[in-house]
Biopython code that builds the backbone (N, CA, C, O; Angstrom):
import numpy as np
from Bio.PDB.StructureBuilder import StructureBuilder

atoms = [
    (1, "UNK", "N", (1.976, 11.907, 32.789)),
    (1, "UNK", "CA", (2.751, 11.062, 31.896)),
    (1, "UNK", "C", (2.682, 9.620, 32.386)),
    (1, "UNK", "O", (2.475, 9.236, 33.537)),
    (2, "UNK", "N", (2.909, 8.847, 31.211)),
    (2, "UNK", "CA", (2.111, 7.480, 31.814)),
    (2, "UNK", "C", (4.166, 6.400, 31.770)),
    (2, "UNK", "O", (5.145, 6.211, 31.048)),
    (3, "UNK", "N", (3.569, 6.065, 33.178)),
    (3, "UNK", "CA", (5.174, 5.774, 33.299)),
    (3, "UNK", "C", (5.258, 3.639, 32.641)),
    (3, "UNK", "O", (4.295, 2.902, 32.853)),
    (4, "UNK", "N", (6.119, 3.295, 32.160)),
    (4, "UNK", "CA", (6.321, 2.237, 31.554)),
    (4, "UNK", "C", (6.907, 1.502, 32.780)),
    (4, "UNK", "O", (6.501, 0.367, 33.032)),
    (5, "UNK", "N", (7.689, 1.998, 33.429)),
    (5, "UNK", "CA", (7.929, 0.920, 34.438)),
    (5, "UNK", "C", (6.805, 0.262, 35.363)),
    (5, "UNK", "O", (6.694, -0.901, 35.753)),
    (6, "UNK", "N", (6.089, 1.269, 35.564)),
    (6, "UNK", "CA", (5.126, 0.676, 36.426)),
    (6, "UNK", "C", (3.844, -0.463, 35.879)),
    (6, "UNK", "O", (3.107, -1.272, 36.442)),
    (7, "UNK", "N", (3.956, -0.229, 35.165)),
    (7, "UNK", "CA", (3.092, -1.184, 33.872)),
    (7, "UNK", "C", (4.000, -2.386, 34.099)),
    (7, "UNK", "O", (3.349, -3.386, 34.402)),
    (8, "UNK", "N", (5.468, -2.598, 34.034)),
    (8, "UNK", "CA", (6.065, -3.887, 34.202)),
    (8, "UNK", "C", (5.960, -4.688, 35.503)),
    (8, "UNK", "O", (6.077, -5.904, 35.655)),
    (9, "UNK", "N", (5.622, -3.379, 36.741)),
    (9, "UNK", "CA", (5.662, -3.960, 38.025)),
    (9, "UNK", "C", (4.229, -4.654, 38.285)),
    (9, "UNK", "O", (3.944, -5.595, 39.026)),
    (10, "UNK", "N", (3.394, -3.850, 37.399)),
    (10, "UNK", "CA", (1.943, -4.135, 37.623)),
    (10, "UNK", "C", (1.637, -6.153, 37.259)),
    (10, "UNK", "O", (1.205, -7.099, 37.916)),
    (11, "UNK", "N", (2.128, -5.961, 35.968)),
    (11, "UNK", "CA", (2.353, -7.207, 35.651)),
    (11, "UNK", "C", (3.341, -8.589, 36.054)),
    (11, "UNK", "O", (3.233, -9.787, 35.789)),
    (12, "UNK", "N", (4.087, -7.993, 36.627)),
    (12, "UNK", "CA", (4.849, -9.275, 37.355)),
    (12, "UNK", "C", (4.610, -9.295, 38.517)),
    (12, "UNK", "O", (5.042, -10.315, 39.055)),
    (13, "UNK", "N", (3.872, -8.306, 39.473)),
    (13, "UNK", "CA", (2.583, -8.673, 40.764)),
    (13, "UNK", "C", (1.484, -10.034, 39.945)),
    (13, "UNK", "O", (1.334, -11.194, 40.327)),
    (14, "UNK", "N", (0.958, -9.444, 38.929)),
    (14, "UNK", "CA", (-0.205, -10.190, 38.088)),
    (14, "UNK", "C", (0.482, -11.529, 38.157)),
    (14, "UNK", "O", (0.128, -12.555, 38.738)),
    (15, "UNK", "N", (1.291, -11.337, 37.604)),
    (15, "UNK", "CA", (2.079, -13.054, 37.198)),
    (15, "UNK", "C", (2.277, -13.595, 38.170)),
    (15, "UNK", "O", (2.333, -14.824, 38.158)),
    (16, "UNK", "N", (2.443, -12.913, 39.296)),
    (16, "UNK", "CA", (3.439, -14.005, 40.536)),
    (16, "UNK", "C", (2.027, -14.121, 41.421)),
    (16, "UNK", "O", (1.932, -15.025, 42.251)),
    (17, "UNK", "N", (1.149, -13.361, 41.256)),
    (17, "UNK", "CA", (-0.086, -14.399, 41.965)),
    (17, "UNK", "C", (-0.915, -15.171, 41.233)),
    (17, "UNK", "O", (-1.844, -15.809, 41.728)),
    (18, "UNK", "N", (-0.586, -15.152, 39.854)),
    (18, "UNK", "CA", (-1.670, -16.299, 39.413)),
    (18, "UNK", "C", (-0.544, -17.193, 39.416)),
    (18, "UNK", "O", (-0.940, -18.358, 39.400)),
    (19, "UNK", "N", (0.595, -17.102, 39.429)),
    (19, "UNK", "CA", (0.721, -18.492, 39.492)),
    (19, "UNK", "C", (1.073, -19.090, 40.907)),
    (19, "UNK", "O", (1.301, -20.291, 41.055)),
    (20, "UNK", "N", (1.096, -18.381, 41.707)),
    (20, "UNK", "CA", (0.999, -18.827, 43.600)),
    (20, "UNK", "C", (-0.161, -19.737, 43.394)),
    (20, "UNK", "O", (-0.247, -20.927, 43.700)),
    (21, "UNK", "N", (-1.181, -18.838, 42.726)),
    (21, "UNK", "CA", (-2.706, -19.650, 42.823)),
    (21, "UNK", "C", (-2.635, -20.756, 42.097)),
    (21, "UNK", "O", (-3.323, -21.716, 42.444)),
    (22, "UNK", "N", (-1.829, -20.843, 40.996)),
    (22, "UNK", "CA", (-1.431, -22.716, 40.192)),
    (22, "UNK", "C", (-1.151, -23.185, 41.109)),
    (22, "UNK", "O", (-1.960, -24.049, 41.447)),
    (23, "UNK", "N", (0.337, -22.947, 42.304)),
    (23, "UNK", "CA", (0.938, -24.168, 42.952)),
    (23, "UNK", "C", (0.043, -24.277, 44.132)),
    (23, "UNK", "O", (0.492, -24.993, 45.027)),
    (24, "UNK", "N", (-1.183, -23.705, 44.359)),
    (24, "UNK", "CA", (-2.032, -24.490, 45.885)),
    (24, "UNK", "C", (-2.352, -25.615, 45.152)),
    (24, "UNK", "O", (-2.531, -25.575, 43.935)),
    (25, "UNK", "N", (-2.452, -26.829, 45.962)),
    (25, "UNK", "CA", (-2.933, -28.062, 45.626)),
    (25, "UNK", "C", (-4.303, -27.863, 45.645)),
    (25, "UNK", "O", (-4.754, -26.988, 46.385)),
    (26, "UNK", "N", (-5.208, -28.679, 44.796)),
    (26, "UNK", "CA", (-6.345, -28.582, 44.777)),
    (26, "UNK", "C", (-6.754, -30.042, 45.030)),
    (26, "UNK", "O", (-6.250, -31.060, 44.556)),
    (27, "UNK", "N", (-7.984, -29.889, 46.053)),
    (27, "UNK", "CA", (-8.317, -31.337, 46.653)),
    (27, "UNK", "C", (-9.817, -31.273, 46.625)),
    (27, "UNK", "O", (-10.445, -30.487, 47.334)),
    (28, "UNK", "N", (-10.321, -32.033, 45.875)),
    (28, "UNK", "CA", (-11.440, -32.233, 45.743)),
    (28, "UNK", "C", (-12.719, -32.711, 47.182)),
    (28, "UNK", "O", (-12.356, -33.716, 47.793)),
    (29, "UNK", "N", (-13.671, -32.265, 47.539)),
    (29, "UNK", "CA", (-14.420, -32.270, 48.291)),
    (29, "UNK", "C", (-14.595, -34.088, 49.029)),
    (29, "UNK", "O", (-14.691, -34.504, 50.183)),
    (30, "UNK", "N", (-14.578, -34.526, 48.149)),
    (30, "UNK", "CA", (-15.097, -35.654, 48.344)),
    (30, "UNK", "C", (-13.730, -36.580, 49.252)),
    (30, "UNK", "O", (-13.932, -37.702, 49.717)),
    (31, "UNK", "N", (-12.440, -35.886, 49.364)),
    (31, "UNK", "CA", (-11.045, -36.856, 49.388)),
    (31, "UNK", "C", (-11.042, -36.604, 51.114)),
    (31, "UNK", "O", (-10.845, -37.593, 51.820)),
    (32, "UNK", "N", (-11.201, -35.641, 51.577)),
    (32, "UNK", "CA", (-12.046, -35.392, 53.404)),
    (32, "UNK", "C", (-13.267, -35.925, 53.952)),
    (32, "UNK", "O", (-13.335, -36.074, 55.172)),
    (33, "UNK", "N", (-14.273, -36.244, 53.190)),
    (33, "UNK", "CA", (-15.571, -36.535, 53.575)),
    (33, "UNK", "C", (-15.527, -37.243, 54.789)),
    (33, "UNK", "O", (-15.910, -36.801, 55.872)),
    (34, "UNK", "N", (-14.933, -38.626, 54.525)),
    (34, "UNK", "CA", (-14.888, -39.606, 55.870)),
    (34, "UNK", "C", (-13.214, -39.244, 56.232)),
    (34, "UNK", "O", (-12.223, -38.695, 55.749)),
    (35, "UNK", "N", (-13.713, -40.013, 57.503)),
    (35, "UNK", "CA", (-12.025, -39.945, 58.554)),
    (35, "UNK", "C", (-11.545, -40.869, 58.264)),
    (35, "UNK", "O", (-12.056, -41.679, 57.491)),
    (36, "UNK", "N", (-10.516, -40.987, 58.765)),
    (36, "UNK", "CA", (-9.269, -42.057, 57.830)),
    (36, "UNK", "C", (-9.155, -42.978, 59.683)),
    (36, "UNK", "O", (-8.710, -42.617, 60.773)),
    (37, "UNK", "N", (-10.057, -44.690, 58.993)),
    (37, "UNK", "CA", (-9.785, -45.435, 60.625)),
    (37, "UNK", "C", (-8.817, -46.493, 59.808)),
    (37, "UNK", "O", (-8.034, -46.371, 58.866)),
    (38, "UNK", "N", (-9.306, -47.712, 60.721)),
    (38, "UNK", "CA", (-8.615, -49.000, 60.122)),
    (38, "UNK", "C", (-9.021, -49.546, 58.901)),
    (38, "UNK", "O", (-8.235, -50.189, 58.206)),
    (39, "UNK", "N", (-10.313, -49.321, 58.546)),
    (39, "UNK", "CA", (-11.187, -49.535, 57.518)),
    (39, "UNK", "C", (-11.159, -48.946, 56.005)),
    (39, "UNK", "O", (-11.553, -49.226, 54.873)),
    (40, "UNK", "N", (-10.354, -47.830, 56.800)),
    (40, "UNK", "CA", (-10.389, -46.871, 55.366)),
    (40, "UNK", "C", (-9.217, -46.596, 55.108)),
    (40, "UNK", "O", (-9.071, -45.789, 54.189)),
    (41, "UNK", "N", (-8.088, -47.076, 55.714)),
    (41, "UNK", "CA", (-6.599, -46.816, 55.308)),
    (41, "UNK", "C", (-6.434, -47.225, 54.176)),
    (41, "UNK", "O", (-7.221, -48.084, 53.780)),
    (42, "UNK", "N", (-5.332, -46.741, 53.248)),
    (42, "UNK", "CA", (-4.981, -47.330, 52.337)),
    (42, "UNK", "C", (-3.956, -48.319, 52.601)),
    (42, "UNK", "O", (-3.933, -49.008, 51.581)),
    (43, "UNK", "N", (-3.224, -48.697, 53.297)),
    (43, "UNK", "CA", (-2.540, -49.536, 53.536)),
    (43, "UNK", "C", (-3.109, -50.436, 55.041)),
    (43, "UNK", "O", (-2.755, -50.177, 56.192)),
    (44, "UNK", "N", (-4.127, -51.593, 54.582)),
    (44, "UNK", "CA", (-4.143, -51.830, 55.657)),
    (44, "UNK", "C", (-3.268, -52.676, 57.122)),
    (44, "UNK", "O", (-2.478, -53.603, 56.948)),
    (45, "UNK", "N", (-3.471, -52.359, 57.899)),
    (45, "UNK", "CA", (-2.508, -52.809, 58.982)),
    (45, "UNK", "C", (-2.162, -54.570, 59.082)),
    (45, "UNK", "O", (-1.107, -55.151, 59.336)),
    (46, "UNK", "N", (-3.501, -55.079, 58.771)),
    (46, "UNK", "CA", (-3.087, -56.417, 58.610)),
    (46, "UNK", "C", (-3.388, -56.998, 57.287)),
    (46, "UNK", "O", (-4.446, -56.463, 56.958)),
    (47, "UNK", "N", (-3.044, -57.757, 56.414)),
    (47, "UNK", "CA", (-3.239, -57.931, 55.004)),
    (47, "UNK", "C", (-4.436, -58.797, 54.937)),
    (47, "UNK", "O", (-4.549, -59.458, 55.969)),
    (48, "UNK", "N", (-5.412, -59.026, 54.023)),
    (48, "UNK", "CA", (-6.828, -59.936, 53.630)),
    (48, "UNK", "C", (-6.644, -61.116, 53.550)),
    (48, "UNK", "O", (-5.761, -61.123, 52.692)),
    (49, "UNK", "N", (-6.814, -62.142, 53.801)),
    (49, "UNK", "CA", (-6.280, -63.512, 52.880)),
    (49, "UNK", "C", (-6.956, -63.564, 51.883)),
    (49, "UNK", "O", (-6.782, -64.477, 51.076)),
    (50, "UNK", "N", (-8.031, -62.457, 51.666)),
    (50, "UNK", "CA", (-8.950, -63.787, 50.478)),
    (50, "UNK", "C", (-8.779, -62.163, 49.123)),
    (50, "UNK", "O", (-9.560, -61.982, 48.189)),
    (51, "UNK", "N", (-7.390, -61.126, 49.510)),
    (51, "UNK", "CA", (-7.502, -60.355, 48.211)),
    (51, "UNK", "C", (-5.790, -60.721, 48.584)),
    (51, "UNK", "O", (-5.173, -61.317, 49.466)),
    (52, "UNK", "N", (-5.401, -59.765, 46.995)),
    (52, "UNK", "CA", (-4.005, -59.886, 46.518)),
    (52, "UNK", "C", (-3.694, -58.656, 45.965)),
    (52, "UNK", "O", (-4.230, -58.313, 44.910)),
    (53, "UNK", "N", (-2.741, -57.807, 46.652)),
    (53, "UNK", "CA", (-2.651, -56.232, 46.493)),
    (53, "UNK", "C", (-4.153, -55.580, 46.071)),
    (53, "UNK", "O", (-4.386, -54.887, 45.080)),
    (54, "UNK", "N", (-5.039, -55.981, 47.049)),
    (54, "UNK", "CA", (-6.343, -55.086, 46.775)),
    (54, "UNK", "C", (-7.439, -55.775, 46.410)),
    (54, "UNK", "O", (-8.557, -55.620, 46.902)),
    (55, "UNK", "N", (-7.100, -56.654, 45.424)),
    (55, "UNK", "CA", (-7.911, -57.296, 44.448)),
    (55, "UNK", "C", (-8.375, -58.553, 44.854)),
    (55, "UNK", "O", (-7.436, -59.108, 45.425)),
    (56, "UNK", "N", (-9.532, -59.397, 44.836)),
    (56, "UNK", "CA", (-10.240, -60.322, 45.269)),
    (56, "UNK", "C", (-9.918, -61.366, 43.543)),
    (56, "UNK", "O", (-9.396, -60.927, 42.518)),
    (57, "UNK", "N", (-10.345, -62.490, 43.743)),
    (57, "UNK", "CA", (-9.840, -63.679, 42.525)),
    (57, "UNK", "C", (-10.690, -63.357, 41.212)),
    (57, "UNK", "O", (-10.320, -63.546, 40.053)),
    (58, "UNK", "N", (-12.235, -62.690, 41.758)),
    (58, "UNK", "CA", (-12.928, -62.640, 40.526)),
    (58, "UNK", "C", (-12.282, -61.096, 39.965)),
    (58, "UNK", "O", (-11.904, -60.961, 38.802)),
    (59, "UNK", "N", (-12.232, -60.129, 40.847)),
    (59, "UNK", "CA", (-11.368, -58.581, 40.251)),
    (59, "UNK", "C", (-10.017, -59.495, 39.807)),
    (59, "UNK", "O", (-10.263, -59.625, 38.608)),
    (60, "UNK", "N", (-8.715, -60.224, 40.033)),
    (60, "UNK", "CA", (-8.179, -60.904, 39.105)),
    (60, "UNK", "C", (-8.474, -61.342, 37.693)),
    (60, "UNK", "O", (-7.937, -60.985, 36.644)),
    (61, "UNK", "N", (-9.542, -62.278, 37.928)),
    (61, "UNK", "CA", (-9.914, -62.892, 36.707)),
    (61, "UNK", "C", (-10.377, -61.869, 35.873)),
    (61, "UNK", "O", (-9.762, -62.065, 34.825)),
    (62, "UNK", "N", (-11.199, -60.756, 35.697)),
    (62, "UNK", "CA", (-11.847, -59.722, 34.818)),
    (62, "UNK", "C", (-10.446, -58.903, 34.489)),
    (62, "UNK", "O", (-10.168, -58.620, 33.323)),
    (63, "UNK", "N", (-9.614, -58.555, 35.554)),
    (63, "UNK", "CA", (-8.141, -58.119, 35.280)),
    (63, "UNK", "C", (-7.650, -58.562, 34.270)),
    (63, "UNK", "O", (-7.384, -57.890, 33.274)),
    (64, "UNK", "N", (-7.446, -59.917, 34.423)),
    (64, "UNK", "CA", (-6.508, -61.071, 33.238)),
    (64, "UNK", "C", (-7.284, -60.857, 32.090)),
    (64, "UNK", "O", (-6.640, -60.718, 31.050)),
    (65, "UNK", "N", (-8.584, -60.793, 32.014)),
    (65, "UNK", "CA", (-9.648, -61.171, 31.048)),
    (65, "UNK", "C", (-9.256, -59.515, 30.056)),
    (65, "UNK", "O", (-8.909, -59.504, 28.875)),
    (66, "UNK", "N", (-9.417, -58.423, 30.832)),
    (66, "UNK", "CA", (-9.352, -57.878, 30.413)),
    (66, "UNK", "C", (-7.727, -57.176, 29.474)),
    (66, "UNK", "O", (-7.850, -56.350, 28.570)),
    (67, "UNK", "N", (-6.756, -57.549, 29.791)),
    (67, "UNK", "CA", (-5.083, -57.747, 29.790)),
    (67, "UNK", "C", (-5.665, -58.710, 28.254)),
    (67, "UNK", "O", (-5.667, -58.225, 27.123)),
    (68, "UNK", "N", (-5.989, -59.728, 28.502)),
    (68, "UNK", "CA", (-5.937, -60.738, 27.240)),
    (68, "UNK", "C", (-6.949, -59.367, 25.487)),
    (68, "UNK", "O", (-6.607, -59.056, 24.347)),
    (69, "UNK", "N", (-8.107, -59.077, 26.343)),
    (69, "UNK", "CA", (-8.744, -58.559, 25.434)),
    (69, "UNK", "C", (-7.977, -57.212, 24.760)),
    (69, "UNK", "O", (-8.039, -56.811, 23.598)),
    (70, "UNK", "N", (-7.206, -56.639, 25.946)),
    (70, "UNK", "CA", (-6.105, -55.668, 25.037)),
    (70, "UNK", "C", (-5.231, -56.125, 23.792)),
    (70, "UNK", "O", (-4.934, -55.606, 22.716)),
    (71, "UNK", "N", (-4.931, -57.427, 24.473)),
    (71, "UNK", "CA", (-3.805, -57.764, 23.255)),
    (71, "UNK", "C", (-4.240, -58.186, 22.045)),
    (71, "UNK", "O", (-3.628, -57.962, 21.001)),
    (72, "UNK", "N", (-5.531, -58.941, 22.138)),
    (72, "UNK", "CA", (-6.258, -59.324, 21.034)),
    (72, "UNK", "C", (-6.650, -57.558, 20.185)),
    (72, "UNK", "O", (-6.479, -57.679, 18.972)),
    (73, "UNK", "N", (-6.930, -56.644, 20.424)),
    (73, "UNK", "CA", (-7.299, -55.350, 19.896)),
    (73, "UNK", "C", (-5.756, -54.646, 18.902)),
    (73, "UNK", "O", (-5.631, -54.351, 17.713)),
    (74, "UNK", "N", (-4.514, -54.580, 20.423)),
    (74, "UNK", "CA", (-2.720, -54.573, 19.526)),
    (74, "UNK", "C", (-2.772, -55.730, 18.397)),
    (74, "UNK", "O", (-2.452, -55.302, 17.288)),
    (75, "UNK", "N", (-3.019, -56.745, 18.428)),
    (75, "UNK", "CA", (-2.679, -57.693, 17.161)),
    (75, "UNK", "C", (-3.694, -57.336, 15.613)),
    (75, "UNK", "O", (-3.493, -57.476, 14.407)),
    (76, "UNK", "N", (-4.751, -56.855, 16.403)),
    (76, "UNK", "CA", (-5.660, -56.393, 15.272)),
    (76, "UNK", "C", (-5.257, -55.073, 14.755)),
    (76, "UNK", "O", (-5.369, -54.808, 13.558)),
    (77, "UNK", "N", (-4.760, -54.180, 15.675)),
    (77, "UNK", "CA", (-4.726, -52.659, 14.969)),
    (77, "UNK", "C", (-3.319, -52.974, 14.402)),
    (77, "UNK", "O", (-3.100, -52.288, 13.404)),
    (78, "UNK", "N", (-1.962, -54.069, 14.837)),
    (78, "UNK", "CA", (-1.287, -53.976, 13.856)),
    (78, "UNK", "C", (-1.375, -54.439, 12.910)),
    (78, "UNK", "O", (-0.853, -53.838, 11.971)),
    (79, "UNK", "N", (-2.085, -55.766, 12.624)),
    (79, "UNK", "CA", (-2.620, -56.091, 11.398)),
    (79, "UNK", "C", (-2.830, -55.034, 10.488)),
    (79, "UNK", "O", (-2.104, -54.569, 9.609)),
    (80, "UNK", "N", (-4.120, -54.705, 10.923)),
    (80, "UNK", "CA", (-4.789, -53.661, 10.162)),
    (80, "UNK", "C", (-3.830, -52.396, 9.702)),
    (80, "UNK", "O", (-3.906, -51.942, 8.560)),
    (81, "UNK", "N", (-2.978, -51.901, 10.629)),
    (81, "UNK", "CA", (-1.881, -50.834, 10.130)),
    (81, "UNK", "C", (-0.763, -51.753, 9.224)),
    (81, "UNK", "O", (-0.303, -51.266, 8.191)),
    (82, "UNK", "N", (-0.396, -52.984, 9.636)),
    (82, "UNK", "CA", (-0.196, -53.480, 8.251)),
    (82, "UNK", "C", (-0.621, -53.355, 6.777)),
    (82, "UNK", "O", (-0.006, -52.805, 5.864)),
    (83, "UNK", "N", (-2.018, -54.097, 6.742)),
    (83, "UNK", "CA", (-2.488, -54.209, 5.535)),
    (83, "UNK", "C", (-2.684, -52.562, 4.669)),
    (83, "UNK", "O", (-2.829, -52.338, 3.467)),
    (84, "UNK", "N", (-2.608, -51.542, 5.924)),
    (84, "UNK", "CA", (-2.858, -50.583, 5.068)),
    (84, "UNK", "C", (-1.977, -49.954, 4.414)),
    (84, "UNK", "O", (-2.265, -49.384, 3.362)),
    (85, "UNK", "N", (-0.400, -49.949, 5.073)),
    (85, "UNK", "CA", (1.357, -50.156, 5.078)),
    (85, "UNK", "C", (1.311, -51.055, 3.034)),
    (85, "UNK", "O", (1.799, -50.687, 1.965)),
    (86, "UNK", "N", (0.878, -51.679, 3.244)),
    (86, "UNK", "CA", (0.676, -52.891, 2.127)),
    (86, "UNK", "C", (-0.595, -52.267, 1.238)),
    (86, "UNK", "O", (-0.149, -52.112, 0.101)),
    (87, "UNK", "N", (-1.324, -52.047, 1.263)),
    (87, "UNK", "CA", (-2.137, -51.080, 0.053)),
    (87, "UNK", "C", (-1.335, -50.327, -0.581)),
    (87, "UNK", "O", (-0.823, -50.426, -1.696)),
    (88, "UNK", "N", (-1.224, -49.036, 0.781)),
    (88, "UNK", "CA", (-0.743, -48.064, 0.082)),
    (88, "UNK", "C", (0.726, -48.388, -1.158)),
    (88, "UNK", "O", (0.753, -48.017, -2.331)),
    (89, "UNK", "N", (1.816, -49.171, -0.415)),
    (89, "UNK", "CA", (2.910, -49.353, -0.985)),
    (89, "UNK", "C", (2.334, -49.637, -2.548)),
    (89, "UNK", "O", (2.538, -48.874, -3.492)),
    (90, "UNK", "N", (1.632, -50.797, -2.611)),
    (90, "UNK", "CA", (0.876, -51.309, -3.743)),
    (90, "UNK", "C", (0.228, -50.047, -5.081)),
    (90, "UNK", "O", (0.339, -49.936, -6.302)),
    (91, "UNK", "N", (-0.429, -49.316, -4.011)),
    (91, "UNK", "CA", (-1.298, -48.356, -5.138)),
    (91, "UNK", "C", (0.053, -47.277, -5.709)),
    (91, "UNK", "O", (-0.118, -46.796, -6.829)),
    (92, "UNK", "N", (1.559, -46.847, -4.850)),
    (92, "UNK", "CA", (1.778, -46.202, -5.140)),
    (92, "UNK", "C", (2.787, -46.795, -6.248)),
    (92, "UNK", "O", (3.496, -46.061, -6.936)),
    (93, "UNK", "N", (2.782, -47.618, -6.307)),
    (93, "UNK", "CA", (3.828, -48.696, -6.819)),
    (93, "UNK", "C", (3.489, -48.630, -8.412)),
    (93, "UNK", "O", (4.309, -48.408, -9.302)),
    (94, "UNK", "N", (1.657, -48.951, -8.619)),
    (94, "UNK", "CA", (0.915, -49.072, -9.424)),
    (94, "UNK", "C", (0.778, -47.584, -10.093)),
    (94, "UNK", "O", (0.688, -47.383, -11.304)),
    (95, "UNK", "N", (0.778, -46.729, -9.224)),
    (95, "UNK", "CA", (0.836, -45.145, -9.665)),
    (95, "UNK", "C", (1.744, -44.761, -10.759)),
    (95, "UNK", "O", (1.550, -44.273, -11.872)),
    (96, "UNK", "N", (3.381, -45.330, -9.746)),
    (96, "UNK", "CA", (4.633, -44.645, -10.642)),
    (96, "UNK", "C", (4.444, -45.657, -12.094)),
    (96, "UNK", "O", (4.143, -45.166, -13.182)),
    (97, "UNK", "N", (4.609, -46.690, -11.945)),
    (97, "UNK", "CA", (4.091, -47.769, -13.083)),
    (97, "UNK", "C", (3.459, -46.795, -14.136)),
    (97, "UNK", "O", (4.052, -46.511, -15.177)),
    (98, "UNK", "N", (2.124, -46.259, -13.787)),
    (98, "UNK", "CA", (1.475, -45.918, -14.977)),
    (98, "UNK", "C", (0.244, -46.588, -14.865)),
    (98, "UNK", "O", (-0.690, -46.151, -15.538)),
    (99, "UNK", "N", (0.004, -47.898, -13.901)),
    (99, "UNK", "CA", (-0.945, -48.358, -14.086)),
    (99, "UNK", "C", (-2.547, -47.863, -13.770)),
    (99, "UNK", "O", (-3.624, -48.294, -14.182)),
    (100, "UNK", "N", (-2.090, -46.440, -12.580)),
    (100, "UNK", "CA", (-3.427, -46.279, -12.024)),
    (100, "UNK", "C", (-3.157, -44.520, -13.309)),
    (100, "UNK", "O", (-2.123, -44.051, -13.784)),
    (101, "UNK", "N", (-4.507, -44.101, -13.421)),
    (101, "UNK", "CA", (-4.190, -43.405, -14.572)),
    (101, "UNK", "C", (-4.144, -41.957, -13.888)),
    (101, "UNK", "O", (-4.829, -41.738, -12.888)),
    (102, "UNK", "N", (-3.333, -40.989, -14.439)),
    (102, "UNK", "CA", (-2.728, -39.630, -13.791)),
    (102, "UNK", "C", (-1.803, -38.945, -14.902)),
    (102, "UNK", "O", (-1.221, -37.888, -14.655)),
]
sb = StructureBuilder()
sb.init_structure("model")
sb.init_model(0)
sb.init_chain("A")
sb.init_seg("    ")
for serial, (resi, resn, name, xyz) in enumerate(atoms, 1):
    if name == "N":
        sb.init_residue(resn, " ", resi, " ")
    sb.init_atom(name, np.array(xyz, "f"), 0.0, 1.0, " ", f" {name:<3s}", serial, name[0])
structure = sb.get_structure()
């Protein structure tokens, strides 16, 4: 006789090791490769003069450059989700009217 409880135990063994196996962290090969000196810290011990949290003046400037070119793209897609806000209102406007034919 085929017992039902054990079918429940079977499966919540199943469950509780796949998900043990979700919470191991997974670290990609490449994040050990080199040893961690002065060179490779992320925080280094004494600060650069010639960067600014990381970044050197020309990585700034392409930064900014690039910050400006976002906003120019937001002013266009709201435009554009404007004008289309503004069609539609228009065609449906023209619809109930009678003017567009239906």
């Amino acid at each position: 006789m085929h017992n039902e409880a054990d079918d429940y135990k079977m499966i919540d063994r199943a469950a509780g090791v796949a998900f043990s196996n979700l919470q191991r962290p997974v670290v990609p090969a490449w994040v050990n490769k080199e040893p961690i000196t002065d060179d490779t810290r992320f925080w280094p011990t004494e600060p650069d003069p010639e960067t600014f949290n990381g970044l050197s003046a020309e990585g700034w400037e392409y930064l900014l450059k690039l910050e400006r070119d976002a906003r120019k793209l937001q002013g266009l897609a709201l435009f554009l989700g404007g004008l289309l806000v503004l069609f539609t209102t228009v065609a449906v406007i023209m619809y109930q009217a009678g003017w567009i034919i239906h």
